[in-house]
C-alpha positions in Angstrom: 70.2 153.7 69.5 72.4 156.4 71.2 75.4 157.9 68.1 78.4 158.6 69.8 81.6 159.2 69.2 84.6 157.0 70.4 88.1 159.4 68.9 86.2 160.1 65.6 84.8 156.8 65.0 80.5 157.2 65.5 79.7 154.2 67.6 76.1 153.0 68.3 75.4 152.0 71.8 72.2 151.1 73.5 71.6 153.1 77.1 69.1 152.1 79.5 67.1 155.7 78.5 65.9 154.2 75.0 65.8 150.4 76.1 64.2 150.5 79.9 63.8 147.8 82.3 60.3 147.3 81.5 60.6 146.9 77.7 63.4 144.0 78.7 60.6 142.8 80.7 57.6 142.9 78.0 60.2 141.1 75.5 61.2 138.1 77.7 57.5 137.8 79.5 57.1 134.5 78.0 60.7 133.0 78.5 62.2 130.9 81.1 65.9 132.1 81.6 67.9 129.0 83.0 70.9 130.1 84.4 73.8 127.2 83.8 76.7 126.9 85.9 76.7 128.8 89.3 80.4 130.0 89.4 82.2 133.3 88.5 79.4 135.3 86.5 76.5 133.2 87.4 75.4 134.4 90.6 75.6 137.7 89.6 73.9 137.4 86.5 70.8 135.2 87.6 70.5 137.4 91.2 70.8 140.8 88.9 67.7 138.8 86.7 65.9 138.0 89.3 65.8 141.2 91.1 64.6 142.8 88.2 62.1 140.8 87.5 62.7 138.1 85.4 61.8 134.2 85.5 64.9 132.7 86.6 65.9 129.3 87.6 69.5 128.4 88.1 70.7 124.6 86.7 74.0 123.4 89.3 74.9 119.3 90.0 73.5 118.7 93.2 75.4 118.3 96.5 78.5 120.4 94.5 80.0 123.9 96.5 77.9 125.6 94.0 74.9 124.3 94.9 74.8 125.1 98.6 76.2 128.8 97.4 72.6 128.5 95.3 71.1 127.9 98.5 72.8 130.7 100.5 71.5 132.9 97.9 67.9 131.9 98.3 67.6 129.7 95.2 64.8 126.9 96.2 65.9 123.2 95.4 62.6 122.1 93.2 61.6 125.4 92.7 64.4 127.7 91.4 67.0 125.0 91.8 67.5 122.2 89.6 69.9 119.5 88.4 71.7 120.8 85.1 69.4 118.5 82.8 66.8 119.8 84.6 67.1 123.4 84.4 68.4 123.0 80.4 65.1 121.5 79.8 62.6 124.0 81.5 64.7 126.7 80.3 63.6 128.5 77.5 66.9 130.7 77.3 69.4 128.8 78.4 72.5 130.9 79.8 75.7 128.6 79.4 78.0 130.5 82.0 80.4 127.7 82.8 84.4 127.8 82.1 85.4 127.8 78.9 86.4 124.1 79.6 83.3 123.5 81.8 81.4 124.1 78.9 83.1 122.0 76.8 83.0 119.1 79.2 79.1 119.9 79.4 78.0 120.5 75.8 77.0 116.9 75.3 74.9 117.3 77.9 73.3 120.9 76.8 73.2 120.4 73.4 69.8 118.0 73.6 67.7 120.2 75.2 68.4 122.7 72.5 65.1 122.2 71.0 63.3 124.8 68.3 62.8 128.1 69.6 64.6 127.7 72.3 68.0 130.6 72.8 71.6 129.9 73.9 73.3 132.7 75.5 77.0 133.3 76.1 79.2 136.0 78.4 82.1 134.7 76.5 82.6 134.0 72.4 84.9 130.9 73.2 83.3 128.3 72.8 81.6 129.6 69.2 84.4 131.2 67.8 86.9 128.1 68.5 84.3 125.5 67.7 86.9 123.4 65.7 88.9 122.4 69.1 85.8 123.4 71.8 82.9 121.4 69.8 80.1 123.7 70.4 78.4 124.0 67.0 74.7 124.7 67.9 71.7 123.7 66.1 70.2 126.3 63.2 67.5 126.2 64.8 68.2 128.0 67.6 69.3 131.4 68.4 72.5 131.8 69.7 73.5 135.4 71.6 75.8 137.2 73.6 76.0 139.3 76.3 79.4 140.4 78.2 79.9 142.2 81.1 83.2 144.4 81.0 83.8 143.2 84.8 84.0 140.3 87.1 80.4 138.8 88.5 81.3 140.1 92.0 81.8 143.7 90.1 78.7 143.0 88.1 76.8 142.3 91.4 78.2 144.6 93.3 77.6 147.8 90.4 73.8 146.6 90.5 73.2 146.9 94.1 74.7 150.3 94.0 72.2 151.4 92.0 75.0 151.8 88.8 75.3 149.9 85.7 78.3 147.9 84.1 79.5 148.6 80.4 78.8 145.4 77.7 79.1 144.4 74.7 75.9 142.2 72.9 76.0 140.0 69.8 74.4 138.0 67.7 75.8 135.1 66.0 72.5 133.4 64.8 69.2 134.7 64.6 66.8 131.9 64.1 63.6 133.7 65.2 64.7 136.8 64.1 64.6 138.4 67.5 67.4 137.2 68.6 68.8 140.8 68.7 66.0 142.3 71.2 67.2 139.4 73.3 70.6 140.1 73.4 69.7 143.6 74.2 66.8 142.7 77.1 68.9 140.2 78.6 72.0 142.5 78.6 69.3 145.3 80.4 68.2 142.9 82.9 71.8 141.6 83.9 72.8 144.7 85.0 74.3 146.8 81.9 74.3 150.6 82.1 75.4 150.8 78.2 75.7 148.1 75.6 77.8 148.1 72.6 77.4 145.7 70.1 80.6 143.4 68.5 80.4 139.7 67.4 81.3 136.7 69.0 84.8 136.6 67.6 85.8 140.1 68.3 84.6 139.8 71.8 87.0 136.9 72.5 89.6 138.1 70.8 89.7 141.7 72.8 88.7 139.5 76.0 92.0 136.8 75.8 94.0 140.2 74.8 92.9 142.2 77.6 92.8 139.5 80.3 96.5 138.6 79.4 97.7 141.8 78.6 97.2 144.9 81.2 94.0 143.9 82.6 96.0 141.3 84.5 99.1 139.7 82.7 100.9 142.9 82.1 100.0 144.7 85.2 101.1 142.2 87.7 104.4 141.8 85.4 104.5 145.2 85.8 104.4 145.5 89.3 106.6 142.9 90.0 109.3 144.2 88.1 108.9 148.0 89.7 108.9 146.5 93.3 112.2 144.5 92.7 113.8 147.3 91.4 112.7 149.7 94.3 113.5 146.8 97.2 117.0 146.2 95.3 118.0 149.5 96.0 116.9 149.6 100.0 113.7 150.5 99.8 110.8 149.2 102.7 108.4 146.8 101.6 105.9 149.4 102.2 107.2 151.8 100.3 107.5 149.8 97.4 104.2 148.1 97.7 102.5 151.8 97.9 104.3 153.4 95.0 103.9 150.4 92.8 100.3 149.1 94.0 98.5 151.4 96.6 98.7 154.8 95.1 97.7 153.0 91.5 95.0 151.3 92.7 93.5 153.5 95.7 93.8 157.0 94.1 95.0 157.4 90.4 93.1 154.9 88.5 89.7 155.9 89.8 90.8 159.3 88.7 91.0 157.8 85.0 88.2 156.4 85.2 86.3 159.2 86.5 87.9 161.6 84.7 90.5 160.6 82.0 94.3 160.0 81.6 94.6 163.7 80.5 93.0 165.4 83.5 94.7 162.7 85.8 98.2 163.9 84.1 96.5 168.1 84.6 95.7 167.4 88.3 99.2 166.5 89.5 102.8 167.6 90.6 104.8 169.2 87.2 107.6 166.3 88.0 105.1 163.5 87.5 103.8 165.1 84.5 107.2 165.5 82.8 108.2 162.3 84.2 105.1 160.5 83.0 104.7 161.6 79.6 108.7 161.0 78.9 108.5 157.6 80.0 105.0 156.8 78.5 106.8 156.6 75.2 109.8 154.3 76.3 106.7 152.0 77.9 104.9 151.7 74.7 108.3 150.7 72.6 108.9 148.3 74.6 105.6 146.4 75.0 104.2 147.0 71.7 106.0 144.0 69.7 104.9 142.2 73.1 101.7 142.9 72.5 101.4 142.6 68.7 102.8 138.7 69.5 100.0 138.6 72.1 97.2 139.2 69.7 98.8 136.8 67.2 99.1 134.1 69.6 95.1 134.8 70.3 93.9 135.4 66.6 96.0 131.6 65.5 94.0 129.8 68.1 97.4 128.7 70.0 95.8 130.5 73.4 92.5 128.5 73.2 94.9 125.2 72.2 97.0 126.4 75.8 93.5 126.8 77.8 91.5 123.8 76.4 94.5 121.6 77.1 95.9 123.1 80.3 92.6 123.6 81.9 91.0 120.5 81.3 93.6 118.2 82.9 92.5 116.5 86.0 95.6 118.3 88.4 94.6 121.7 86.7 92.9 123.2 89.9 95.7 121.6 91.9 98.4 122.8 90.1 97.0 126.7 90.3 96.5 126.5 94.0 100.3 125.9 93.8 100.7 128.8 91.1 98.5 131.3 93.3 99.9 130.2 96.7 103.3 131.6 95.6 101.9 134.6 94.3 100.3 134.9 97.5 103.0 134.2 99.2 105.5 136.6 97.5 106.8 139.0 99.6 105.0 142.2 97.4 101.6 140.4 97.9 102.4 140.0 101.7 103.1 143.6 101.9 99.8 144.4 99.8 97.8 142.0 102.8 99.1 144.0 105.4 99.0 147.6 103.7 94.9 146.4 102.6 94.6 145.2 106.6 95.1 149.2 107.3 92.3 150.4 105.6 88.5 150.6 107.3 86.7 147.7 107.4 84.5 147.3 104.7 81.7 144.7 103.5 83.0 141.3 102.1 82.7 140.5 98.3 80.4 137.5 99.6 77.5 139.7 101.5 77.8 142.3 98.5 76.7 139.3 96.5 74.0 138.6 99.3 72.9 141.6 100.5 
């Protein structure tokens, strides 16, 4: 594995260079991956797998929206396709990439085709790490891995067919074969990872609920919310506001960052930003660190899963955030974002990047 080192702290991380496609191959030559639950990061996953070379077979409830999306994709019914009992039977590795509460509705139905041997694979530490409320406790006979993209399934997709590769983190939390490792690591390969860097299945959720609520997406769209009020309060266009509070963000600075870092982002513009920026950085911080201290506390007690298992699993969930969305949607700032995006050149859709 490849040293390196994150701020002073040495990190191992495994790169494609050390761990190629066809070692990933060689180690899961005799497996059947069944890919379970065809939503969010299942068609990217099982596509990525099957591109590369892998046995895949995707498990869906027949005559659902998923199932014809299988089809679109090329998935054969009898062949490639199969009812979720099904695929969990033939499947040797069987990839449990439902919703948090999708699983949990579904684990009765999973858990007897567990058999000896056989490996259960996660893109989320969820269901394992709050057993207690979720009731996933798997056999001990069986191993039971990780594997999670740092991205959506379209981005996962989408980074593969551009020839790139997405960052992930691997873990173990029971080794039954003793190889569960080289799976983790092969199956992370195979989905689409550039670099993998191993955690355990507790830390992984606990960074994921953290990041997902904080300023992956909670704080940011708080964020922007509260910038564009202030700037339309004081007479300013929705345009204006949308593009100094989303466009320029999203379009130019933050693939700067990522390219480059926060510090060459901060060298490569006007000396007014700069002053401006680094002043106001620390104001920023005071004020959302206690935020964010009661964030991972609310995470780390288990109150977050309590919210999610209970919220998500009512029958008017998906009702109820078609309502939520609609007026997000709907709010004058993401009307101005719809018409600012409409200005750009056309591009592909997120569907035919997951086709094509």
């Amino acid at each position: 594995m490849a040293k390196i080192n994150f701020g002073g702290v040495i990190e191992e991380v495994v790169t494609r260079e050390e761990f190629p496609m066809e070692k990933a191959l060689d180690a899961l030559k005799q497996e059947t991956i069944a890919i379970i639950g065809y939503g969010v990061q299942g068609p990217a996953q099982a596509l990525n797998l099957k591109d590369n070379g892998f046995n895949v077979i995707v498990g869906q409830r027949k005559g659902s929206k998923m199932w014809d999306k299988a089809v679109e994709h090329g998935w054969v019914p009898g062949e490639t396709l199969f009812e979720i009992e099904e695929a969990a039977k033939r499947g040797t590795i069987i990839q449990f990439l439902l919703s948090d509460a999708g699983q949990i509705a579904l684990w009765p139905t999973i858990k007897p085709h567990l058999t000896e041997g056989k490996t259960l694979y996660f893109s989320h530490g969820f269901g394992i790490t709050f057993k207690e409320q979720t009731g996933i406790i798997p056999p001990s006979n069986v191993d039971v891995i990780l594997v999670a993209p740092k991205g959506s399934g379209t981005s996962v997709r989408r980074l593969f067919l551009q020839g790139k590769g997405i960052n992930a983190s691997y873990a173990v939390f029971q080794d039954a074969s003793g190889k569960a490792k080289t799976k983790a690591i092969a199956l992370g390969i195979g989905v689409g990872a550039g670099y993998l860097f191993e955690t355990d299945f507790k830390k992984e959720v606990y960074s994921d609920l953290t990041g997902e609520r904080g300023t992956l997406m909670g704080a940011i769209a708080g964020i922007f919310e509260a910038q564009y009020e202030v700037l339309r309060a004081n007479g300013h266009s929705p345009s204006e506001a949308f593009n100094e509070t989303v466009e320029e963000l999203t379009q130019s600075l933050m693939p700067l960052v990522a390219e480059n870092g926060m510090d060459w982002m901060y060298a490569n513009c006007s000396t007014t930003a700069q002053r401006g920026a680094l002043d106001w950085k620390k104001r920023f911080k005071e004020a959302t660190l206690p935020v964010f201290k009661e964030l991972y506390q609310s995470v780390a007690s288990g109150q977050e899963a309590k919210r999610t298992i209970e919220t998500c699993s009512k029958p008017d969930y998906r009702e109820k955030l078609a309502e939520e969305l609609k007026e997000l949607r709907e709010s004058e700032l993401w009307q101005a974002g719809a018409a600012v995006r409409n200005l750009r050149p056309e591009k592909a859709t997120v569907e035919e990047s997951m086709i094509n």
